[in-house]
C-alpha positions in Angstrom: 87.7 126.4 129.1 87.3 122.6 130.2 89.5 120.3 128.6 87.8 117.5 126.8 87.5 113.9 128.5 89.9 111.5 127.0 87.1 109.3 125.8 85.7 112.5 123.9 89.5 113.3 122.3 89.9 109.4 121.5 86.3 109.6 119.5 87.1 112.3 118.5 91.0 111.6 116.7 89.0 108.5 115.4 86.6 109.9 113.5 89.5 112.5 112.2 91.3 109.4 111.1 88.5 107.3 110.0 88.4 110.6 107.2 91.6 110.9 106.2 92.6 107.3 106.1 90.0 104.8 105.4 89.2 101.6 107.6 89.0 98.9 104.7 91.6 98.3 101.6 90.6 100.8 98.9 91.2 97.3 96.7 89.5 94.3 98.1 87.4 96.0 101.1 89.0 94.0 103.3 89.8 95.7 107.6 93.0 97.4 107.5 95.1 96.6 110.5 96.8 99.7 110.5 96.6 103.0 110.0 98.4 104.4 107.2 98.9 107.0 104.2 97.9 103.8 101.8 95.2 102.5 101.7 95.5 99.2 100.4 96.0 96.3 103.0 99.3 94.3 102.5 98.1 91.3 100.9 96.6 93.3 97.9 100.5 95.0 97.8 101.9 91.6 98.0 100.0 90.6 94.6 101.6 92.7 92.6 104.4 91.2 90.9 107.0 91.9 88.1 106.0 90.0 84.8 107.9 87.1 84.0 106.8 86.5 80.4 108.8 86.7 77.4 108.9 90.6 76.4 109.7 92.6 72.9 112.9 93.9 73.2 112.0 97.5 72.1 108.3 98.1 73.4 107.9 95.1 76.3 104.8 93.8 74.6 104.6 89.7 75.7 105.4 87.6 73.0 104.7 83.8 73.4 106.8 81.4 73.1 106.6 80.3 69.8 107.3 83.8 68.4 110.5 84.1 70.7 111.6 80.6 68.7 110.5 81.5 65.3 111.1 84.8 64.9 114.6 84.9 66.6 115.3 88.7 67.3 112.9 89.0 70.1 110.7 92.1 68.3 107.2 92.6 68.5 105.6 91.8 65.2 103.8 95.2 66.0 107.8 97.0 66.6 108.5 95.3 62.9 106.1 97.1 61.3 106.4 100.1 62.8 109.6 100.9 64.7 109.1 102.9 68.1 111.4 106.0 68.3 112.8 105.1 71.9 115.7 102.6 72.3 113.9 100.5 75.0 110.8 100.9 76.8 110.6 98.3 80.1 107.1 98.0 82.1 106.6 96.6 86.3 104.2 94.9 85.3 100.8 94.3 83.2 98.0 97.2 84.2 95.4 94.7 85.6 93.8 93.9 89.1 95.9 95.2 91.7 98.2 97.4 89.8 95.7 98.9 87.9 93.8 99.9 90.9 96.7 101.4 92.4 97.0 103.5 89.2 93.5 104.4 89.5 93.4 105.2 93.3 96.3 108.0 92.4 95.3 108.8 88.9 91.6 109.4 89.5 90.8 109.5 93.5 94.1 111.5 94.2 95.7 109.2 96.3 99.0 110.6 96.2 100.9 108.6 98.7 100.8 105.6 96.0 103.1 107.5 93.9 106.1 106.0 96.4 104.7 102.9 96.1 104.4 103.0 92.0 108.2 104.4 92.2 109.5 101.8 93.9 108.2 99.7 91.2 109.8 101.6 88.6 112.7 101.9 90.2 113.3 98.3 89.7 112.7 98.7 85.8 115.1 101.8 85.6 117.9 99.5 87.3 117.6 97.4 84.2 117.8 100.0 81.9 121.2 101.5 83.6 122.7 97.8 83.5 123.6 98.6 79.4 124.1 102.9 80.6 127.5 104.4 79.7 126.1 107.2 81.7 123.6 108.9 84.1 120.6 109.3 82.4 118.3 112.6 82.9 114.8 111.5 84.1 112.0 112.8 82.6 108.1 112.5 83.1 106.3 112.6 80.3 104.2 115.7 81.4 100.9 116.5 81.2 99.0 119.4 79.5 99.3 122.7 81.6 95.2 122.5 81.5 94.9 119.0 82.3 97.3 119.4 85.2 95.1 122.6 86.8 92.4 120.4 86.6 93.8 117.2 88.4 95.9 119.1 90.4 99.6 117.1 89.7 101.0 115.2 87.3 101.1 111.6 88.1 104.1 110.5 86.1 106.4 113.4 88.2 105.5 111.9 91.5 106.0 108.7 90.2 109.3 109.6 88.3 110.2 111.9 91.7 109.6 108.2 93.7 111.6 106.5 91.4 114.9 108.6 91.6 114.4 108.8 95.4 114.1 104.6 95.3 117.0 104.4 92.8 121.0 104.1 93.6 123.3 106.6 92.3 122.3 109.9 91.2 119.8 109.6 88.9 118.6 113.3 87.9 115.2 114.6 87.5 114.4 116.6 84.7 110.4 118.1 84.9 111.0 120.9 83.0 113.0 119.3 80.2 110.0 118.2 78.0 107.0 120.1 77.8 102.9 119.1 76.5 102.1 122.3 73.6 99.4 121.0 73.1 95.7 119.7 74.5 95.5 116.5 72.5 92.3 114.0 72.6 92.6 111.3 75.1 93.7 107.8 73.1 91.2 105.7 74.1 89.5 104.0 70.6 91.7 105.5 68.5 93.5 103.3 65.5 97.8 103.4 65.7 97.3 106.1 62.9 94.9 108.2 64.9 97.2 107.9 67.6 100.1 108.7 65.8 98.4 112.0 64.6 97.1 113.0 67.4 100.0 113.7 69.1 102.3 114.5 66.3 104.3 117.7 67.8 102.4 117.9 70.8 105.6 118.2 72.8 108.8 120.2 72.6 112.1 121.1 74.5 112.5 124.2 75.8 116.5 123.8 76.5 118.1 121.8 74.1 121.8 122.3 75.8 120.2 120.3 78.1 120.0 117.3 76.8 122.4 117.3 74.1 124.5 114.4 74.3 122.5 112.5 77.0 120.6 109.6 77.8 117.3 109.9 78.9 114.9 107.7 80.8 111.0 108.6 80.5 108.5 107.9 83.4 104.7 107.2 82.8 102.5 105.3 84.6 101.2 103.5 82.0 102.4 102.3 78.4 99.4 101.3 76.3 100.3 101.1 72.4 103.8 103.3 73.4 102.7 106.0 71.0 103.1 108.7 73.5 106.3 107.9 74.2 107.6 106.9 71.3 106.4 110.7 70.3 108.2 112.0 73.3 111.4 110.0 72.4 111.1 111.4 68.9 111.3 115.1 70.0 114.1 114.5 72.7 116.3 113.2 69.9 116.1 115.9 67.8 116.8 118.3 70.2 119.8 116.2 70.9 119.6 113.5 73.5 121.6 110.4 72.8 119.7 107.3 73.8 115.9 107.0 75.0 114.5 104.6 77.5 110.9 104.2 79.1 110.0 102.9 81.7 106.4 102.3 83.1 104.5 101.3 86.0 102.1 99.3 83.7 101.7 97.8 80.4 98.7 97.0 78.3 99.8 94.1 76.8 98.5 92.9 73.1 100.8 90.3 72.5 99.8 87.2 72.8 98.4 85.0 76.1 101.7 83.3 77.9 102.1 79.2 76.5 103.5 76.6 78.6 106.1 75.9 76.0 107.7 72.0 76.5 111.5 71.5 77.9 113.3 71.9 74.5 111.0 75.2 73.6 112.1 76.3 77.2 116.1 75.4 76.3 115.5 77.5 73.1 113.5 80.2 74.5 116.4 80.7 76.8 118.7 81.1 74.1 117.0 83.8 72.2 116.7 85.7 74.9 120.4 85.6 75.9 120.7 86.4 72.1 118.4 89.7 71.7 119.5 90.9 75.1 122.8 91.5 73.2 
């Protein structure tokens, strides 16, 4: 059998290539200069930033300025009313432009690499979580139903979660099995905070209690819309025991309100209730 010419085997590995790892950025369309597992050029990569703004100190919502003054305690008017059931839930960043499509590219296109990526992301949130630990925490995705998985074929919070304890110091244990989805429930989108609330009311459960009895946990999504998910998922984990409960997200939908440019002595006393509900 002849052996291919070289110019037949290059066209050829290029056109393998060209399937497997696309030529523009999945994000902005723009050439990628290199080939690689991600398909988003560096610049798009580069955009994505931790958020800055004043955050709730239970659910990350933003807060403005002017609540952070006046209200003094740093909770979400939203957290007030209705008190999540974690300790703390922490977010990269805000799920728009180039986050969001990142989420999407692994989510719905099955982009997997991107789940290193997203991990590295949360790894930075989950490092200021541990800063107020006493202990290791167990890691734990929230997971998905066993239908839904079949269907998408992974879950995308335990690659993310598995990312994250790979990117993270220490020895940060992962947990898949600890928490398990019962039940099918609705997807979220349109439904009121009650809705919500009911619809996934007991949808998870621990298998192993003597497993987390006594510990902290940190829960891994990808994204945190209202935090009713996990506040459910927090909710179970306590009863069967665990200590403290922390989230920590990829993304947050944020419904506080739009970031002020707050003047020099709002900045001053910002500053200081921040220093004061961090406590």
């Amino acid at each position: 059998m002849r052996a291919l010419p070289v110019a037949a085997c290059r066209s050829l590995l290029e056109s393998f290539f060209s399937v497997l790892f696309p030529s523009d950025c999945r994000l902005c369309s723009a050439p990628l200069a290199n080939v690689s597992r991600v398909p988003v050029c560096p610049e798009c990569l580069a955009a994505i930033r931790p958020t800055r703004a004043p955050q709730c100190v239970l659910c990350g919502d933003r807060l403005s300025g002017a609540q952070l003054v006046t209200g003094g305690t740093g909770v979400c008017p939203a957290c007030q009313e209705h008190p999540p059931q974690f300790d703390r839930a922490l977010s990269f960043a805000e799920y728009r432009d180039h986050l969001k499509g990142l989420i999407h590219l692994l989510k719905y296109e099955r982009v997997t690499p991107l789940a290193g990526r997203l991990g590295a992301c949360v790894a930075q949130v989950v490092a200021e979580l541990l800063a107020s630990a006493e202990q290791m925490p167990l890691v734990v995705p929230v997971p998905l139903h066993r239908n839904r998985r079949r269907s998408r074929g992974f879950n995308q919070a335990e690659l993310i979660a598995r990312a994250t304890v790979k990117r993270s110091p220490g020895s940060l244990e992962i947990a898949p099995g600890l928490l398990v989805r019962e039940r099918d429930t609705i997807s979220q989108v349109g439904l009121t905070r009650a809705e919500r609330i009911e619809n996934m009311w007991d949808a998870f459960r621990v298998p192993d209690e003597k497993r987390v009895a006594g510990r902290d946990v940190v829960l891994i999504d990808d994204v945190m819309t209202t935090g009713t998910t996990l506040s459910e998922c927090a909710r179970v984990l306590k009863l069967a025991g665990a200590h403290r409960v922390w989230a920590a997200t990829a993304a947050r939908a944020y419904h506080g309100a739009e970031p002020d440019e707050p003047d020099e002595q709002q900045q001053e006393e910002i500053a200081a209730a921040e220093v004061v509900a961090s406590v």
